[in-house]
N, C-alpha and C positions, 0 to 999 in steps of 0.2 A: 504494500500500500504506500501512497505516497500523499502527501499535503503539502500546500504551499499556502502563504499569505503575502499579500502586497499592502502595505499601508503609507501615507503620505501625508505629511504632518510637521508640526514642529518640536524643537527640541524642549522640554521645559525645567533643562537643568544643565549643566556641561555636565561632560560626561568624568566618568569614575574610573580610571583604569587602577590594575591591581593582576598579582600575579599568581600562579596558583602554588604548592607547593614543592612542584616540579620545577617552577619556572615559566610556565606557559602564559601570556599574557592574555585578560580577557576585560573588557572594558563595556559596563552597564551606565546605559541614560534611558529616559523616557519622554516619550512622544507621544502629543496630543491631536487626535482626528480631530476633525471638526465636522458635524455636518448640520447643514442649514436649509431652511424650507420655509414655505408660506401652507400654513394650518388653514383648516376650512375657513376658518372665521377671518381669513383677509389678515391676520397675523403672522410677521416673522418666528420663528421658531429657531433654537442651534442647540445641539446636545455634542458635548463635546467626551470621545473614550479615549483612557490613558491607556499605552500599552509602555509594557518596561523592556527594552530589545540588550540583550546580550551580543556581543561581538565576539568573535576567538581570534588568537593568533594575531598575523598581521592584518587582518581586518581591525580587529579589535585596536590594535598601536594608531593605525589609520585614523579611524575615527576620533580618539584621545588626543589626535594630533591636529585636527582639522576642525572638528564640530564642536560648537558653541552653543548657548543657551538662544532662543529666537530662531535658531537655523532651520531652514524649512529642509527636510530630508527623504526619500523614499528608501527604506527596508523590504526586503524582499526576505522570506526566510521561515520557519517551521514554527508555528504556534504551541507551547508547553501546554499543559494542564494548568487550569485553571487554580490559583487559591483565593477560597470560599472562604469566607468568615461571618462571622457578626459583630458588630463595632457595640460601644457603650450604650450606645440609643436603642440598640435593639436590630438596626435593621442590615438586611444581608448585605453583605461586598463581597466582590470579586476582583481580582486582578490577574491581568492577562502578560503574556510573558512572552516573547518573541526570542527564536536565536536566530543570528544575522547569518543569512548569504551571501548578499549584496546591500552593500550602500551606495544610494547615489546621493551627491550634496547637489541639491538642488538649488539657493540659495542663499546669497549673503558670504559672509567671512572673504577681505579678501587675501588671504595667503594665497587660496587658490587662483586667484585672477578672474573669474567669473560669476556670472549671477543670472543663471539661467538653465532651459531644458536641456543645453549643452553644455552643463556645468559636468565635471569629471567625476568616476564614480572610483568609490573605495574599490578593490580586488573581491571575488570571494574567497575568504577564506578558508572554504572547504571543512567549515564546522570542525567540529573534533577531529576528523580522519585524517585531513592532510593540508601542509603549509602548505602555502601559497607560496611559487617561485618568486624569483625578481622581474619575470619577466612579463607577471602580470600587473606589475607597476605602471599605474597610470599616466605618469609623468617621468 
């Protein structure tokens, strides 16, 4: 079986890199969907979902290296199980978890020089299984 998820969003944190106890580098931020509508009633509408996307490898260094808080980004990559809870009030939450296949910087920051749909994407990392050469260095 196979899954895949595409989300596009903004950053609403820099990111956190950190290393594992091997060594392996892996760097978590979170990004906010947006999505917006006109309700029956002639009313705008926006609900916005957080997801928390994990990065491996040189992905992961990538993105700690590049991505900013405000940065608009697309993740491409495998949706984790959900964790369910219930907060002090009473009522249920979930949070969603992403791990990265691809990043593309969409937006903003300029180390990279650009600010658009031709803006350069991170490598994939190849998730756990396998680094990433050099040779899929974008620059």
């Amino acid at each position: 079986m196979y899954q895949q998820i595409t989300i596009v969003g903004n950053l609403g944190s820099d990111p956190e890199m950190r290393y594992t106890a091997s060594g392996v580098p892996v760097t978590s931020f979170s990004v906010a969907v947006n999505k917006r509508w006109t309700g029956q009633d002639g009313q705008r509408q926006e609900k916005t979902t957080w997801f928390r996307v994990t990065a491996w490898r040189q992905l992961g260094e990538l993105a700690s290296q590049y991505l900013t808080k405000g940065r608009q980004v697309m993740v491409v990559g495998e949706i984790n199980d959900p964790d369910v809870w219930t907060d002090r009030e009473g009522n249920h939450r979930a949070s969603l978890e992403i791990t990265a296949r691809d990043i593309r910087f969409l937006s903003g920051g300029d180390t990279m020089g650009s600010s658009g749909g031709g803006a350069p994407s991170a490598p994939s990392g190849g998730g756990d299984d396998a680094p990433a050469s050099d040779e899929d260095i974008p620059f």
